[in-house]
C-alpha positions in Angstrom: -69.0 36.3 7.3 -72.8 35.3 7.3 -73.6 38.5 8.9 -71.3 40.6 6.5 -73.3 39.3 3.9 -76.5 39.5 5.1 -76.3 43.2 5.7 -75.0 43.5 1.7 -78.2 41.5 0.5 -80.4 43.8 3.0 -78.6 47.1 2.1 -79.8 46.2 -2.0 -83.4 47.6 -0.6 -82.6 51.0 -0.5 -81.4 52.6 -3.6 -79.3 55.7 -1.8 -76.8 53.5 0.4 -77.0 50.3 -2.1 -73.9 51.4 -4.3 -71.8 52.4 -1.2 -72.8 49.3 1.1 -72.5 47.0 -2.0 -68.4 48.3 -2.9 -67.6 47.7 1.0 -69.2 43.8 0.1 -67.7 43.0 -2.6 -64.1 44.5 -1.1 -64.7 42.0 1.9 -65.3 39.1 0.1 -62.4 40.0 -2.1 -60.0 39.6 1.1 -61.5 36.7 2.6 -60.6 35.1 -1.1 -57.4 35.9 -0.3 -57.2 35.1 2.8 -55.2 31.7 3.8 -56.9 29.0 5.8 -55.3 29.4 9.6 -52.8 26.6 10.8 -54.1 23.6 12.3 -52.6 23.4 15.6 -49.3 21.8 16.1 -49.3 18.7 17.6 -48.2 17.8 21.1 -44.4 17.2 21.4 -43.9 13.7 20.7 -40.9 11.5 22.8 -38.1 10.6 20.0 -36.7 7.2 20.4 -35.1 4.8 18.4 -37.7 2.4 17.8 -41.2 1.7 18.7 -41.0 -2.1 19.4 -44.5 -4.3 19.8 -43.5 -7.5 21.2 -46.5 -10.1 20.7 -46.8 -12.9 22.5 -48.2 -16.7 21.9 -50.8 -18.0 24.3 -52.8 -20.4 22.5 -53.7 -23.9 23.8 -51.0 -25.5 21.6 -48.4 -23.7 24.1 -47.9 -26.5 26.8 -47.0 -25.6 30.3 -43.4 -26.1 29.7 -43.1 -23.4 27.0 -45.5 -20.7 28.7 -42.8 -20.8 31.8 -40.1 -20.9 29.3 -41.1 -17.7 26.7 -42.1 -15.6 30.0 -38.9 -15.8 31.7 -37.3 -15.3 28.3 -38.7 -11.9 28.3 -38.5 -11.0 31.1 -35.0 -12.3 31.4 -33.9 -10.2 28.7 -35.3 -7.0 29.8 -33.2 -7.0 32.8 -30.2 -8.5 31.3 -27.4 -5.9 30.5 -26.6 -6.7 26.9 -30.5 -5.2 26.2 -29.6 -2.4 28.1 -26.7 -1.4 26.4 -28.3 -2.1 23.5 -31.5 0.7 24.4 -28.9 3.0 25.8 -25.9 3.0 22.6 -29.1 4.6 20.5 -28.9 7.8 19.2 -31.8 9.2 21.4 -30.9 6.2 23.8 -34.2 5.3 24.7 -37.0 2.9 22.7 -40.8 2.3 23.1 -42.1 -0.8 24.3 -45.6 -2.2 24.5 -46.6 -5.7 25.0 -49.5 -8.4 24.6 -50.2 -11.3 24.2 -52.6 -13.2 22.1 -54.4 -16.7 20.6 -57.5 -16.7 18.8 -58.3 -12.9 19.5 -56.6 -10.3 21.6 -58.5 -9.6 24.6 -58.9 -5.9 26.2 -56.7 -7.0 29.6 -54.1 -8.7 27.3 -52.0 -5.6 26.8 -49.3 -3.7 28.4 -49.2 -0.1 27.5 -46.7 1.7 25.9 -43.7 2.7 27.9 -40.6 3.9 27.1 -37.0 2.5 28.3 -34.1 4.3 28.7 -32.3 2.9 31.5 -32.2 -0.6 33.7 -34.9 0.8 35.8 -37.4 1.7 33.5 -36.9 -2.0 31.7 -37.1 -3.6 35.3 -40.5 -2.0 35.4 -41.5 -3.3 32.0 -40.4 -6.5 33.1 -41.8 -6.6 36.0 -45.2 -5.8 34.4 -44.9 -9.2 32.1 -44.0 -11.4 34.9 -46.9 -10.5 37.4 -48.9 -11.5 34.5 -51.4 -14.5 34.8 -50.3 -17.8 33.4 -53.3 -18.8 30.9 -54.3 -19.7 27.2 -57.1 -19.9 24.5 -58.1 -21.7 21.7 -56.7 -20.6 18.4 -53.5 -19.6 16.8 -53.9 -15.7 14.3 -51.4 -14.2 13.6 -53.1 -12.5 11.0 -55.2 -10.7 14.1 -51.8 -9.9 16.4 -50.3 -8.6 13.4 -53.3 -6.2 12.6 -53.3 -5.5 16.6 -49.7 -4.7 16.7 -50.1 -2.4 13.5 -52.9 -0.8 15.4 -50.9 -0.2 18.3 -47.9 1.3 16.7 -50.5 3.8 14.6 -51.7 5.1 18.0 -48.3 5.5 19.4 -47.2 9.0 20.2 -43.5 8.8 19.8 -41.0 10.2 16.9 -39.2 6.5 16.5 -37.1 6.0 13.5 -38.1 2.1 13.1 -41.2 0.7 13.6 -40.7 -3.5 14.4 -43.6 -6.1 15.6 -41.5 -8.8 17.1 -43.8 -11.8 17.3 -43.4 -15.6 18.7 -45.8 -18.4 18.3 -45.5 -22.2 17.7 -48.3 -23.0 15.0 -49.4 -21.5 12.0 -52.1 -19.1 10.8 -55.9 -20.8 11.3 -58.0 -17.9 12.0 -58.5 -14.8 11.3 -58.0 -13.2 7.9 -54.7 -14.9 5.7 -51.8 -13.8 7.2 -49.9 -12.6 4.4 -52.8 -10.1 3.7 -52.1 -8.3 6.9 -48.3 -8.9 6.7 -48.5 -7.1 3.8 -50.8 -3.8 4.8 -48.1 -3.8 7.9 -45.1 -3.9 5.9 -46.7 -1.0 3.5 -47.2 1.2 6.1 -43.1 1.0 7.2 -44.1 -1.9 9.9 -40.5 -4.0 9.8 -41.6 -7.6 11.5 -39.7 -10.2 12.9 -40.5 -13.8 13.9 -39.5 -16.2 16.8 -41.1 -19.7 16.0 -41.0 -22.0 18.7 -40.2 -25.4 17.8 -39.8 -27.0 20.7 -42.6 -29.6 20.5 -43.6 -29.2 16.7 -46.5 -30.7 15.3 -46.2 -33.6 13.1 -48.7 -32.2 10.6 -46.5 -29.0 10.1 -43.0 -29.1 11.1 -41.2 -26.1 9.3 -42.9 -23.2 11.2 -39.2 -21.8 10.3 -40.0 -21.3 6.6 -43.4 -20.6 7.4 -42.5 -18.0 9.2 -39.7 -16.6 6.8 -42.2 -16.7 3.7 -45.3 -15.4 5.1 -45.2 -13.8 8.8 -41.6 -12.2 8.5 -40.8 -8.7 6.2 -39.8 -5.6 5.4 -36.4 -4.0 5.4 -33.8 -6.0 7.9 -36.2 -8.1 8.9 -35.0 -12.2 10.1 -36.3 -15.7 11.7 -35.2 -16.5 15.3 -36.2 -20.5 15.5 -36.0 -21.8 19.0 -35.2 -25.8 18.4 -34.5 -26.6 22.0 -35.6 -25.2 25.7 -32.3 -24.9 26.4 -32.1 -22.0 23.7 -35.3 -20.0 24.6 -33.9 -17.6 27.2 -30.9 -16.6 25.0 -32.8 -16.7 21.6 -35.5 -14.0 23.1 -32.1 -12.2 24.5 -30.5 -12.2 21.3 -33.3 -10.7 19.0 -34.2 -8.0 21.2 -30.9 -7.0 21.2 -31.0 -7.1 17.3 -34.1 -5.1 17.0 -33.2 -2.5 19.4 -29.7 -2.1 17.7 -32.1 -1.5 14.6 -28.9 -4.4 13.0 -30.3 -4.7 9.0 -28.1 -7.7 8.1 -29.3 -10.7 10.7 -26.6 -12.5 9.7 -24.1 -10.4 11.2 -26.0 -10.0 14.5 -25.3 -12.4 17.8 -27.5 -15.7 17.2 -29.7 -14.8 14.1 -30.6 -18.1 12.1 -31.0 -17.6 8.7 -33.9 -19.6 7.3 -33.5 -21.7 3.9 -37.5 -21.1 2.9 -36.5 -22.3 -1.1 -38.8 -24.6 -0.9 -42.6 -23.5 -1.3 -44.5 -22.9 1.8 -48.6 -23.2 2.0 -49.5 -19.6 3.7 -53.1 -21.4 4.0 -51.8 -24.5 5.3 -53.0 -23.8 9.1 -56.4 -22.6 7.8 -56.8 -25.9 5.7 -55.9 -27.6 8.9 -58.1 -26.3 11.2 -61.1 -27.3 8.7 -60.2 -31.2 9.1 -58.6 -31.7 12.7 -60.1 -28.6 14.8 -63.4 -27.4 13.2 -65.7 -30.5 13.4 -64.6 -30.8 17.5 -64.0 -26.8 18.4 -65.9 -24.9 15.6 -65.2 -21.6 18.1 -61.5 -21.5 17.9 -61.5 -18.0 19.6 -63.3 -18.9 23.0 
């Protein structure tokens, strides 16, 4: 086109071929005005599944020994047991996503399991294989706010048609760094992020002892969205079992699915209380929660 038009301006120096070269011009620019901008290029096929699940794990130092073992083999547990197969394969594609990681304070570079998608009992023995050939270790610090924002980021880079998007996470403290956690709830749930809590309550802390409701009022959201609560070891295996099942059976009413909990979060619940926390019983002793 630059060319095209350089020749008109040039051709307006001699008087004989100006009128013809000038018509041809004004005819060319007339069709590249009506020409239509050409297609971007289609993007590569794309796998569907049912859902694209994130499943975000707890390691911060308030995890004792005891639950680390306990929430590993719970995963792990259920990806090879059959109910979560049946679960993947009575889909309508038969087939989810999965991708995995685990975080505290921050979520480092090695702490993530790609993508992969599951289909059959081989493909989740793979996946589970994966998790359990993790290291056992921990960090300082407990945000969910930055796991959340993680998992979010995770599903927005994942190439799959899923019908359901779900960030499954377990923990057993609140919020205390990071950004507040209902802000980046909040931006997941708007973008169609459905997540879904497992507090651990094993050993709860005497300074905050409803990580239930916590959960329920200001992790937990969007459509179909429940609280798991583990109260006892004894319950951690099947618990992790259970809501797996739920979310890959993409179940909206919790209450109807094997195991749910419903959580009675009537009464208020400080989203902030973790952060105000951390100011009096951590900061003055570990100002770098994240290390």
């Amino acid at each position: 086109m630059r060319h095209a038009l350089s020749l008109c301006f040039d051709a307006c120096r001699y008087h004989k071929t100006a009128a013809r070269f000038w018509a041809t011009c004004v005819s060319l620019l007339a069709c590249l005005a009506r020409a239509q901008p050409a297609p971007l290029a289609a993007p590569a096929d794309t796998i569907a599944v049912d859902v694209e699940l994130v499943l975000a794990v707890d390691i911060s130092h308030s995890m004792d020994e005891k639950e680390f073992a306990l929430q590993r083999a719970g995963y792990v547990k259920a990806l090879r047991h059959p109910d979560f197969i049946n679960a993947v394969r009575s889909g309508v594609t038969g087939r989810v996503a999965l991708a995995y990681f685990e975080w505290a304070g921050t979520v480092r570079d090695d702490a993530v399991i790609a993508w992969q998608v599951i289909d059959d009992a081989e493909s989740a023995e793979a996946f589970a294989d994966k998790i359990e050939a993790r290291p056992f270790r921990s960090f300082r610090g407990t945000s969910i706010s930055g796991a959340l924002a993680f998992g979010a980021k995770l599903l927005d880079g994942a190439a799959f048609d899923a019908t359901r998007s779900v960030i499954d996470i377990s923990g057993d403290g609140p919020n205390n760094i990071g950004m507040p956690v209902t802000t980046t709830r909040d931006a997941a749930i708007a973008k169609g992020i459905v997540i879904n809590g497992l507090p651990i309550l094993i050993s709860p802390s005497p300074s905050f002892s409803h990580l239930d409701q916590y959960y329920a009022e200001c992790v937990t959201g969007g459509p179909g969205s429940f609280v798991l609560p583990v109260y006892a070891a004894s319950e951690f295996v099947t618990a992790i079992r259970r809501k797996l099942v739920l979310e890959v059976s993409g179940v909206t009413d919790p209450n109807a699915g094997p195991g749910s909990v419903p959580v009675d979060a009537a009464a208020p619940v400080d989203c902030l209380q973790g952060e105000r926390g951390r100011r009096f019983f951590s900061d003055p002793y570990f100002p770098e929660l994240d290390r």
